[in-house]
N, CA, C and O atoms as CSV, one atom per row, in Angstrom:
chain,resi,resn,atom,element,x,y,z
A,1,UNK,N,N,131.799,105.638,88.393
A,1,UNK,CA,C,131.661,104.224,88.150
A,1,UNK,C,C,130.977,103.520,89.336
A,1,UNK,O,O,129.905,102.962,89.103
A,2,UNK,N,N,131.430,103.490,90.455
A,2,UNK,CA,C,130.617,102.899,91.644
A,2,UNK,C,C,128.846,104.087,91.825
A,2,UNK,O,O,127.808,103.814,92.428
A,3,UNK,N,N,129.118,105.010,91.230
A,3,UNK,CA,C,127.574,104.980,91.835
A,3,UNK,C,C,126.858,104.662,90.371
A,3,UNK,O,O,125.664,104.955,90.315
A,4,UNK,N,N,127.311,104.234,89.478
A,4,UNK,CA,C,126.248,103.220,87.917
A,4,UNK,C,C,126.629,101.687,88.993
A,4,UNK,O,O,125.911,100.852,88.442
A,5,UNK,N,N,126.966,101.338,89.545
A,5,UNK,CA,C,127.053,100.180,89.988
A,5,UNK,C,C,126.236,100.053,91.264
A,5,UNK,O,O,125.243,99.327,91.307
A,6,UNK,N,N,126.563,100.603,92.066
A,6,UNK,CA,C,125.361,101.035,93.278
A,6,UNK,C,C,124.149,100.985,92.367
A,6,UNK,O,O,123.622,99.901,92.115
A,7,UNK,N,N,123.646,102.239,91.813
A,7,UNK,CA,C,122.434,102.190,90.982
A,7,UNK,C,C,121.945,100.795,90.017
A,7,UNK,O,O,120.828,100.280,89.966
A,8,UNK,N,N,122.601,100.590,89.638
A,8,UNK,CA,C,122.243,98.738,88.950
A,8,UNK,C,C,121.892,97.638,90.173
A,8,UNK,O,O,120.955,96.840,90.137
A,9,UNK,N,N,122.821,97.777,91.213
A,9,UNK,CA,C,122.574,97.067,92.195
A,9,UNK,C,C,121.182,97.161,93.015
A,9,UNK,O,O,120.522,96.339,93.651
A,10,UNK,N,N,121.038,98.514,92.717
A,10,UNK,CA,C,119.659,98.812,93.355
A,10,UNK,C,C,118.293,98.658,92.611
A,10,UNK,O,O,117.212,98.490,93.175
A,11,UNK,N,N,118.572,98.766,90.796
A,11,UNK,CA,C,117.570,98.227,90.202
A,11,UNK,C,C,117.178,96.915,90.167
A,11,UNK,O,O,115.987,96.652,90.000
A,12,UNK,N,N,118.157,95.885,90.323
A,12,UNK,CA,C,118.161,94.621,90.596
A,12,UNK,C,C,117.872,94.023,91.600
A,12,UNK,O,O,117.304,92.945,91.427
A,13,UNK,N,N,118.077,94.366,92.684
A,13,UNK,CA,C,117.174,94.059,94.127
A,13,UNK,C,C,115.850,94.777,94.056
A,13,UNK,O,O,115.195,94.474,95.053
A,14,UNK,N,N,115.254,95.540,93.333
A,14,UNK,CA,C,113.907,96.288,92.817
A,14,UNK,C,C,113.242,94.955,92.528
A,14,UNK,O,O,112.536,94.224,93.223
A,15,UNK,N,N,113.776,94.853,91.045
A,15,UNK,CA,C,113.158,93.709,90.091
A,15,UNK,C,C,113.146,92.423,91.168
A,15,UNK,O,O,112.104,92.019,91.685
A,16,UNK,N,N,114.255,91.938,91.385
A,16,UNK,CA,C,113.890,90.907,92.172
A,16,UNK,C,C,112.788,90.527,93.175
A,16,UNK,O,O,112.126,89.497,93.301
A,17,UNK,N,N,112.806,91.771,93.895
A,17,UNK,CA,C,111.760,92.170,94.944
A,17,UNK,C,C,109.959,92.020,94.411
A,17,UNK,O,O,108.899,91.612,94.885
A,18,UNK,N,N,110.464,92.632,93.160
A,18,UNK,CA,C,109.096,92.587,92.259
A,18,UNK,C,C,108.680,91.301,91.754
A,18,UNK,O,O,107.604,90.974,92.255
A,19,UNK,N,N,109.048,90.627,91.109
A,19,UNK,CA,C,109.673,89.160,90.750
A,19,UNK,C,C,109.318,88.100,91.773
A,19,UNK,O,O,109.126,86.910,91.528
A,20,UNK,N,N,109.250,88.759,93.079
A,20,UNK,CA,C,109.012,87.526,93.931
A,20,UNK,C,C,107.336,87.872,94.719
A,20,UNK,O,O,106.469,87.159,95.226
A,21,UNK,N,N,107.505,89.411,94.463
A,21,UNK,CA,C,106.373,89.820,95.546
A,21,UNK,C,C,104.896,89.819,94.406
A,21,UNK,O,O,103.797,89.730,94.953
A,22,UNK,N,N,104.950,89.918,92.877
A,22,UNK,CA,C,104.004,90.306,92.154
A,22,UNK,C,C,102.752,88.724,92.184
A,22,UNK,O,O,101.532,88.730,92.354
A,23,UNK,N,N,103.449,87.855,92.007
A,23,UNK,CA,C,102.604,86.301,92.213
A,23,UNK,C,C,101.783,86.363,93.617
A,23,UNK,O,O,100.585,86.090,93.688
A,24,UNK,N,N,102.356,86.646,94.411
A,24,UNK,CA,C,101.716,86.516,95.741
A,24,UNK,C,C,100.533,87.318,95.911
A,24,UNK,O,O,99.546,86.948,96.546
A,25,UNK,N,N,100.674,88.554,95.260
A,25,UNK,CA,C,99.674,89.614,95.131
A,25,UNK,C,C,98.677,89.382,93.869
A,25,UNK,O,O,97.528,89.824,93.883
A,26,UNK,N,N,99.087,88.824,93.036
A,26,UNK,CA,C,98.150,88.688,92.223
A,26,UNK,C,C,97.552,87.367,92.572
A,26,UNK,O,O,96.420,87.162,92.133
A,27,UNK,N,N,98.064,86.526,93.218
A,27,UNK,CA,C,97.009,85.250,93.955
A,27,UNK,C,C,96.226,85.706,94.513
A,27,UNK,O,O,95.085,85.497,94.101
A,28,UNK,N,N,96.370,86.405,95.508
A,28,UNK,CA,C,95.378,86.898,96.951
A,28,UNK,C,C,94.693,87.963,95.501
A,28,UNK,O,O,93.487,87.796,95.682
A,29,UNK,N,N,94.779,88.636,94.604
A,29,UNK,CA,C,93.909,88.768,94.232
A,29,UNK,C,C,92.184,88.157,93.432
A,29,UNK,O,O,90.999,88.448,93.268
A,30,UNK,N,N,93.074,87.305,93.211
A,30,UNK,CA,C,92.200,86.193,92.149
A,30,UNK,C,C,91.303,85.240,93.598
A,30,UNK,O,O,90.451,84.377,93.389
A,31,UNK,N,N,91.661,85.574,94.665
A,31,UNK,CA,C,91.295,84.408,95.679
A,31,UNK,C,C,90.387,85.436,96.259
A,31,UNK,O,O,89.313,84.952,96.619
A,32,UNK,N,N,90.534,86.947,96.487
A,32,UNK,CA,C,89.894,87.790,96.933
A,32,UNK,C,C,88.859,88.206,95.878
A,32,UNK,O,O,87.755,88.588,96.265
A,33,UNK,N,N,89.078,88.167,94.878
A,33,UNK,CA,C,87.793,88.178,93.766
A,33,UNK,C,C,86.642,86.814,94.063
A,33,UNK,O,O,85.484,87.014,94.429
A,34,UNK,N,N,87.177,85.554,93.843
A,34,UNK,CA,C,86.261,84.535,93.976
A,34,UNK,C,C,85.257,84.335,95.722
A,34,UNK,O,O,84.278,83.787,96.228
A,35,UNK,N,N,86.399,85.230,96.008
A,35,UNK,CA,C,85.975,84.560,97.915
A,35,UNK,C,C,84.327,86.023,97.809
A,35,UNK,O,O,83.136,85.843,98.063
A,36,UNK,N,N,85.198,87.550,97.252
A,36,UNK,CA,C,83.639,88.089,97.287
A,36,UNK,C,C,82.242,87.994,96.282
A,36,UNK,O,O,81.126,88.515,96.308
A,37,UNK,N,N,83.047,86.904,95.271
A,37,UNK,CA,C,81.597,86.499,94.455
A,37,UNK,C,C,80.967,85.737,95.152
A,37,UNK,O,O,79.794,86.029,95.385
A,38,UNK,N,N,81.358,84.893,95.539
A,38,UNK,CA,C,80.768,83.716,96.135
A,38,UNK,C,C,79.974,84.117,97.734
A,38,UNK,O,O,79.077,83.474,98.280
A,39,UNK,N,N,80.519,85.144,98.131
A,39,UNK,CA,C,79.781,85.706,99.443
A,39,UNK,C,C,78.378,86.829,98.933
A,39,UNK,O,O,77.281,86.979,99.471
A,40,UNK,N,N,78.754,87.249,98.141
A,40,UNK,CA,C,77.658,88.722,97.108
A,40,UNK,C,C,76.467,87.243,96.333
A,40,UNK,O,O,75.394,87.625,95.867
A,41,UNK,N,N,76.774,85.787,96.283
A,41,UNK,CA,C,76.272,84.957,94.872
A,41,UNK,C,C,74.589,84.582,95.774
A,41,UNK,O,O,74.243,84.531,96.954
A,42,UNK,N,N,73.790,84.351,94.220
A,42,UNK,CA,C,72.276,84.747,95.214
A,42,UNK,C,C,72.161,83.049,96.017
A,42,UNK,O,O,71.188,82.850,96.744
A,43,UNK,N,N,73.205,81.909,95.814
A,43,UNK,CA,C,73.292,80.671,96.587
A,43,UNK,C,C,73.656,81.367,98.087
A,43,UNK,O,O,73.222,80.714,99.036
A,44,UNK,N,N,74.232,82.330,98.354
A,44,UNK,CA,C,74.742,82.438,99.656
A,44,UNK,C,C,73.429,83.371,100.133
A,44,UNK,O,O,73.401,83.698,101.319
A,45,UNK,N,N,72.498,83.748,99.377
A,45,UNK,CA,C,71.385,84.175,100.063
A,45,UNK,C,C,70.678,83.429,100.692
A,45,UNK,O,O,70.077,83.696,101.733
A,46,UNK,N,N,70.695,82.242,99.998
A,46,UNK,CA,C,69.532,81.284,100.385
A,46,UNK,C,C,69.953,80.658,102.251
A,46,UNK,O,O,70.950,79.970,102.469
A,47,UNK,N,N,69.230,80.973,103.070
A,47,UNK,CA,C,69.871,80.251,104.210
A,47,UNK,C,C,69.543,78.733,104.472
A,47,UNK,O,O,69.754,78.141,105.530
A,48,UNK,N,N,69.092,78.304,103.541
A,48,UNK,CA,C,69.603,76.550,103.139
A,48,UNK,C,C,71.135,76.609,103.199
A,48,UNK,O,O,71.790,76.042,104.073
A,49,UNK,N,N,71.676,77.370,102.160
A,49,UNK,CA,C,73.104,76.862,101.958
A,49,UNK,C,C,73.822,76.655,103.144
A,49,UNK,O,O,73.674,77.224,104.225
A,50,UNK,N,N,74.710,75.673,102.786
A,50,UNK,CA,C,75.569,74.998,104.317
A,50,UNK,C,C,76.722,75.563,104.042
A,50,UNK,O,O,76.842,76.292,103.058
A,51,UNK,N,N,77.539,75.352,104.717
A,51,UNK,CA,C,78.811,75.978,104.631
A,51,UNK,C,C,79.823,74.564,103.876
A,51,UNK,O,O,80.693,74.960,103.100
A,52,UNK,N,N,79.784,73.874,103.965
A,52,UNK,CA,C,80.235,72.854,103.049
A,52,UNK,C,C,80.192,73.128,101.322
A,52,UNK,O,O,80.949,73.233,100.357
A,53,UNK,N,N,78.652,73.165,101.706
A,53,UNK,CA,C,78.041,73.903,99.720
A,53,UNK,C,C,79.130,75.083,99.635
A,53,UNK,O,O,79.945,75.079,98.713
A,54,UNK,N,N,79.131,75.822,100.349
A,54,UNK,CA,C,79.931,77.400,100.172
A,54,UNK,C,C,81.561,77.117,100.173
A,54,UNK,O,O,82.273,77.986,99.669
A,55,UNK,N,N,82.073,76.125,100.631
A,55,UNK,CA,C,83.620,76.031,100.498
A,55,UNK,C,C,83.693,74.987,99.155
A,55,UNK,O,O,84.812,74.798,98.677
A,56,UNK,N,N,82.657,74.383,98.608
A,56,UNK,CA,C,82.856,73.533,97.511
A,56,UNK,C,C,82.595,74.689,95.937
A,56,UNK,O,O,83.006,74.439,94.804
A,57,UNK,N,N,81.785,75.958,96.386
A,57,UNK,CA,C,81.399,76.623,95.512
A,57,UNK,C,C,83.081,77.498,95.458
A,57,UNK,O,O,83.475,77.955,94.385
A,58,UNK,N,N,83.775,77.604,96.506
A,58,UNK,CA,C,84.959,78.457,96.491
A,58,UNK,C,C,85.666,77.574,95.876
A,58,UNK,O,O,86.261,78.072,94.920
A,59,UNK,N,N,85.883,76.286,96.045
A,59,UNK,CA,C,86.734,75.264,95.772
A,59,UNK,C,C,86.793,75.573,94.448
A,59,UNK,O,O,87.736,76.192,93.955
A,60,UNK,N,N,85.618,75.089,93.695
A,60,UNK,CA,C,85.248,75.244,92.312
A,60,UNK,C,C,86.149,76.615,91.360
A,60,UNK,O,O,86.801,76.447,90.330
A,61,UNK,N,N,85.919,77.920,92.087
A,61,UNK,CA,C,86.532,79.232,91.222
A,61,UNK,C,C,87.947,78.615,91.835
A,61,UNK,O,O,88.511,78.215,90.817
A,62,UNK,N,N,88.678,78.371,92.777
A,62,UNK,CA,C,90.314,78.270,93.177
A,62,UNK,C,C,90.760,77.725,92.174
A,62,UNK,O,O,91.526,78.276,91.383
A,63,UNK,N,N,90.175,76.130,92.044
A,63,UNK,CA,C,90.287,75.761,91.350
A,63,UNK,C,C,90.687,76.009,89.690
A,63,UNK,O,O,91.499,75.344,89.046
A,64,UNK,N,N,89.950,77.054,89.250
A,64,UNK,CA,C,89.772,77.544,88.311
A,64,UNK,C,C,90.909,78.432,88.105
A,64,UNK,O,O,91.658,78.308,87.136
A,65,UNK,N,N,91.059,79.391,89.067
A,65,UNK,CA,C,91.722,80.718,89.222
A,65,UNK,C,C,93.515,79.682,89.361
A,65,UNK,O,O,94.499,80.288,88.935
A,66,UNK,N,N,93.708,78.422,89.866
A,66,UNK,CA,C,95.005,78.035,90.657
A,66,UNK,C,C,95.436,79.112,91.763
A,66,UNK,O,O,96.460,79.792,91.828
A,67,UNK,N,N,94.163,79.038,92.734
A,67,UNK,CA,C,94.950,80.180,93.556
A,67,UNK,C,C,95.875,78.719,94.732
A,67,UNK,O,O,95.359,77.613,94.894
A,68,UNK,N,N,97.053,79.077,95.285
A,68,UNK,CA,C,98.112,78.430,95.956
A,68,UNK,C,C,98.340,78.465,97.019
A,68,UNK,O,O,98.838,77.521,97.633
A,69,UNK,N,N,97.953,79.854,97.644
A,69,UNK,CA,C,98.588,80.384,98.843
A,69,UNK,C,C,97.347,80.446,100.099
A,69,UNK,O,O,97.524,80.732,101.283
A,70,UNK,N,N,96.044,80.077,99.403
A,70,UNK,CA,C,94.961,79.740,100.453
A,70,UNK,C,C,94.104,78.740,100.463
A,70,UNK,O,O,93.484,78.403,99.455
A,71,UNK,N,N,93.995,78.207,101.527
A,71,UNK,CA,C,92.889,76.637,101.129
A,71,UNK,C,C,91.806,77.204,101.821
A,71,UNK,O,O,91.800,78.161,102.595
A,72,UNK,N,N,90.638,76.282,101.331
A,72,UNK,CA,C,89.339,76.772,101.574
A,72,UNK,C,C,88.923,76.165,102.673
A,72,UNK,O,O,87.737,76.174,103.001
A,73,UNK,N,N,89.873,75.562,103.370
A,73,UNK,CA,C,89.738,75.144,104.897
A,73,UNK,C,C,89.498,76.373,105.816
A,73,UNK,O,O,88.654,76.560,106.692
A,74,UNK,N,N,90.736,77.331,105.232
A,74,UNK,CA,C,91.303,78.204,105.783
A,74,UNK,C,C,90.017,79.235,106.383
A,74,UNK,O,O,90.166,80.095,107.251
A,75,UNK,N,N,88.953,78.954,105.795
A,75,UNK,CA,C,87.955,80.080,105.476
A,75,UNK,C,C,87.108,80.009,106.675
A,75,UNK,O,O,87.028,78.895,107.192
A,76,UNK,N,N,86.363,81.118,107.303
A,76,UNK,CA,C,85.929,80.611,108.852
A,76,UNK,C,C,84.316,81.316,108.552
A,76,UNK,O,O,84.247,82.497,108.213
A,77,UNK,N,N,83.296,80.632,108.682
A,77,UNK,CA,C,82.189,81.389,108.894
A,77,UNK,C,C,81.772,81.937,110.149
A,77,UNK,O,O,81.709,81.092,111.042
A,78,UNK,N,N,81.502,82.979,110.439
A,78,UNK,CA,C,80.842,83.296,111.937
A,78,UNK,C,C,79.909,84.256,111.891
A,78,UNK,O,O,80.119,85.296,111.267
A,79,UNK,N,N,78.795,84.030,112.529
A,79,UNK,CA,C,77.808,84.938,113.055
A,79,UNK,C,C,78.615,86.092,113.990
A,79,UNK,O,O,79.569,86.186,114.763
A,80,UNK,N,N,77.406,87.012,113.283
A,80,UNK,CA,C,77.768,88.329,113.844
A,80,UNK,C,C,76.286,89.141,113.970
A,80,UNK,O,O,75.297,88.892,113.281
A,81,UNK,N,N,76.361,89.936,114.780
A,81,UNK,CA,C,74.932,90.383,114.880
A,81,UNK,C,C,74.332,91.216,113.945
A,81,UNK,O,O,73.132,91.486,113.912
A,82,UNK,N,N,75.314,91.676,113.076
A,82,UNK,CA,C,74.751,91.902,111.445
A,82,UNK,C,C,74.542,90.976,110.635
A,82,UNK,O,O,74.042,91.178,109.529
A,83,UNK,N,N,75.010,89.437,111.209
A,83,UNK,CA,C,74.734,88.285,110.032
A,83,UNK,C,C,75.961,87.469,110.046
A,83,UNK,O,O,76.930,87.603,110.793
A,84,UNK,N,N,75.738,86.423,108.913
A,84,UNK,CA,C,76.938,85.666,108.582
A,84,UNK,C,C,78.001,86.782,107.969
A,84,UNK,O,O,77.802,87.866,107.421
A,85,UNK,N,N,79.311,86.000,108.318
A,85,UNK,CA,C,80.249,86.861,107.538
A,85,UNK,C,C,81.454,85.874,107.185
A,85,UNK,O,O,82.038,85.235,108.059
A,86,UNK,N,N,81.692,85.822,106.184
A,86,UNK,CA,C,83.329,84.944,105.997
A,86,UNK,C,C,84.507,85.388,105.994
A,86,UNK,O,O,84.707,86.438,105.384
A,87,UNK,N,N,85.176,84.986,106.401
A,87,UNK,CA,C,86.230,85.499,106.629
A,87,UNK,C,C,87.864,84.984,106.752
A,87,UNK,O,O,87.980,83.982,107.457
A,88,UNK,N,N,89.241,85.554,106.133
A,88,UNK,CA,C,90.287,84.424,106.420
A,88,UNK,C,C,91.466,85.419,106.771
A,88,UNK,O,O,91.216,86.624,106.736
A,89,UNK,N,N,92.586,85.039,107.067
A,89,UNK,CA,C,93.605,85.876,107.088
A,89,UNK,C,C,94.808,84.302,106.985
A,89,UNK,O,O,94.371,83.166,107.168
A,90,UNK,N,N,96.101,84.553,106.710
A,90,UNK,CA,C,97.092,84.090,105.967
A,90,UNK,C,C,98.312,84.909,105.698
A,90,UNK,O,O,98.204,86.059,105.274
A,91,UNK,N,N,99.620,84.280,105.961
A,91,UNK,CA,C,100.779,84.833,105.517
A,91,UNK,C,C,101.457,84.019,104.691
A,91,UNK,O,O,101.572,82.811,104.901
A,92,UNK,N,N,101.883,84.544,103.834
A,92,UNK,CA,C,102.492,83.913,102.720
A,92,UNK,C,C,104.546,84.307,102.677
A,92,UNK,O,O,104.997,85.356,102.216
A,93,UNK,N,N,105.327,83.295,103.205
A,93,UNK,CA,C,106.664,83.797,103.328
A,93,UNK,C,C,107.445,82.837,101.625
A,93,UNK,O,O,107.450,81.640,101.340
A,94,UNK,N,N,107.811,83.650,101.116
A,94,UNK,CA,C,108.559,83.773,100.018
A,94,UNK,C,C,110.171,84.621,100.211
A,94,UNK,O,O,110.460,85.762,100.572
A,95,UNK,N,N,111.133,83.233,99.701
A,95,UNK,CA,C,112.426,83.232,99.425
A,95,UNK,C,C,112.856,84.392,98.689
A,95,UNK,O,O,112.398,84.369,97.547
A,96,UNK,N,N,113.620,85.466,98.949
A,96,UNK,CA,C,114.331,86.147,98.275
A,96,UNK,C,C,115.624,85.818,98.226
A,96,UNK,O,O,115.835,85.599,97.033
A,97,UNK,N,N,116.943,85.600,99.023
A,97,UNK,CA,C,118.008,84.748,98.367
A,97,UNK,C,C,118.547,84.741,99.478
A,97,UNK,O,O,118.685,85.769,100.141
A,98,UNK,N,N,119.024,83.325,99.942
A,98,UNK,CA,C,120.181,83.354,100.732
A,98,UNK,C,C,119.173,82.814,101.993
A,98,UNK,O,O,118.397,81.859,102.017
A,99,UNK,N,N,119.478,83.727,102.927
A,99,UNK,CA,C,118.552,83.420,104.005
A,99,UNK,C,C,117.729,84.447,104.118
A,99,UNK,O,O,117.359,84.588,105.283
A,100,UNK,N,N,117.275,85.251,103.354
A,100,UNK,CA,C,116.096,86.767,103.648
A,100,UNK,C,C,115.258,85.956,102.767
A,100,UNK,O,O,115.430,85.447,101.660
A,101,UNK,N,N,113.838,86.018,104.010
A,101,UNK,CA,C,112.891,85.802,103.123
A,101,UNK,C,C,111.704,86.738,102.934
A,101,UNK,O,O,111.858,87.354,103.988
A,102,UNK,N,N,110.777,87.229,102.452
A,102,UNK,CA,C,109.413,87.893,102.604
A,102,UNK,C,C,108.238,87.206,103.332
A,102,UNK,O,O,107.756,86.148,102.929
A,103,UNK,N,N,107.710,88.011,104.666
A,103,UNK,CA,C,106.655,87.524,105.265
A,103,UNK,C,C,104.931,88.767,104.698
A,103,UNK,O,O,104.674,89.785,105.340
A,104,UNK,N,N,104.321,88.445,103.835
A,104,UNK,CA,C,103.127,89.434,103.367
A,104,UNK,C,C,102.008,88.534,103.901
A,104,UNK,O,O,101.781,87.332,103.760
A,105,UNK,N,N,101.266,89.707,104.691
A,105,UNK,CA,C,99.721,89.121,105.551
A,105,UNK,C,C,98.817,89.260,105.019
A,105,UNK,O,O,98.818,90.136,104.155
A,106,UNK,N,N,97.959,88.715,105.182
A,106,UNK,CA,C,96.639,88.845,104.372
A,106,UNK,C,C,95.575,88.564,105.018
A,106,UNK,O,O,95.414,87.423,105.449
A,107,UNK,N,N,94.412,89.789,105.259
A,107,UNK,CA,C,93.392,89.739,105.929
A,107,UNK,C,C,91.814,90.247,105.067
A,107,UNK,O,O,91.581,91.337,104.545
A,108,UNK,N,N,90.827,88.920,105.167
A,108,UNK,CA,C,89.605,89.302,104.303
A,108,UNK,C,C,88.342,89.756,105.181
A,108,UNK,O,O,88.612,89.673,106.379
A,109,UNK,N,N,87.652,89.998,105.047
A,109,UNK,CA,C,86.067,89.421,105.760
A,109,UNK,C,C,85.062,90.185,104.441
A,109,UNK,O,O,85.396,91.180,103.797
A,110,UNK,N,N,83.675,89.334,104.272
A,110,UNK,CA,C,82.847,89.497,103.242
A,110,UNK,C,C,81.459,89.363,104.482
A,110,UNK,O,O,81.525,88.514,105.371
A,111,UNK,N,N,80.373,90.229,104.375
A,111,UNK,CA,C,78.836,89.342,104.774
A,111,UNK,C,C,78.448,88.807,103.660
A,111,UNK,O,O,78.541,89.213,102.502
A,112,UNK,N,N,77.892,87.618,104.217
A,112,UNK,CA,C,77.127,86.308,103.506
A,112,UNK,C,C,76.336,86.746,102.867
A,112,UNK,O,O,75.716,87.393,103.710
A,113,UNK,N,N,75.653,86.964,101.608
A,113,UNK,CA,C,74.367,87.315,100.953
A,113,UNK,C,C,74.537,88.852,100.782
A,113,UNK,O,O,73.351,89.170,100.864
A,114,UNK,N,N,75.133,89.892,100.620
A,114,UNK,CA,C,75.126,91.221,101.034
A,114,UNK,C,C,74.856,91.940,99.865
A,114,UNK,O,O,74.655,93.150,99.758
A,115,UNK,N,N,74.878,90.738,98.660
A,115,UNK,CA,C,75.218,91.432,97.237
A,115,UNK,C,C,73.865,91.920,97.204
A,115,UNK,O,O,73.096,91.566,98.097
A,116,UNK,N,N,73.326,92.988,95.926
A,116,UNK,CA,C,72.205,93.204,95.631
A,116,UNK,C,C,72.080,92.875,94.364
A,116,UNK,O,O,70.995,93.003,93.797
């Protein structure tokens, strides 16, 4: 009897775990999809584009996507001697119960124009 109870106890802190951690991951996915279209898109070839144009073009898919957990502030352009590159990193801490919470990091970088 205590180890079907142990074992339930342990599927249930699973699910929960899952339950709290699956949103967070599927944001940073939907935010990591738009952030490398928009770096691969033939506007980010053009070296007219400003970086303003490029956080309003991200704005636009977030928007779209409701991604939550990153603003397009967040996003840093910098030269590199291979080129522009964008880039962000972010932690996202989510409540599991009581006082334990989840801290998950998140680190991107894309070059500017790279798509073919």
């Amino acid at each position: 009897m205590y180890s079907t109870l142990f074992t339930l106890v342990m599927v249930g802190v699973a699910v929960l775990v899952g339950l709290k951690v699956f949103p967070v991951y599927m944001d940073e996915f939907k935010a990591r999809s738009a952030f490398n279209a928009v770096a691969e898109s033939p506007e980010a070839r053009q070296n007219s584009t400003t970086v303003t144009e490029m956080r309003k073009m991200l704005q636009r898919r977030w928007d779209i996507d409701d991604i939550k957990n990153l603003q397009v502030s967040d996003i840093k352009f910098v030269k590199t001697q291979e080129g522009k590159v964008m880039r962000y990193g972010y932690e996202v801490r989510t409540d599991l119960f009581a006082n334990w919470a989840l801290v998950i990091s998140f680190e991107n970088e894309a070059p500017i124009g790279a798509g073919s």
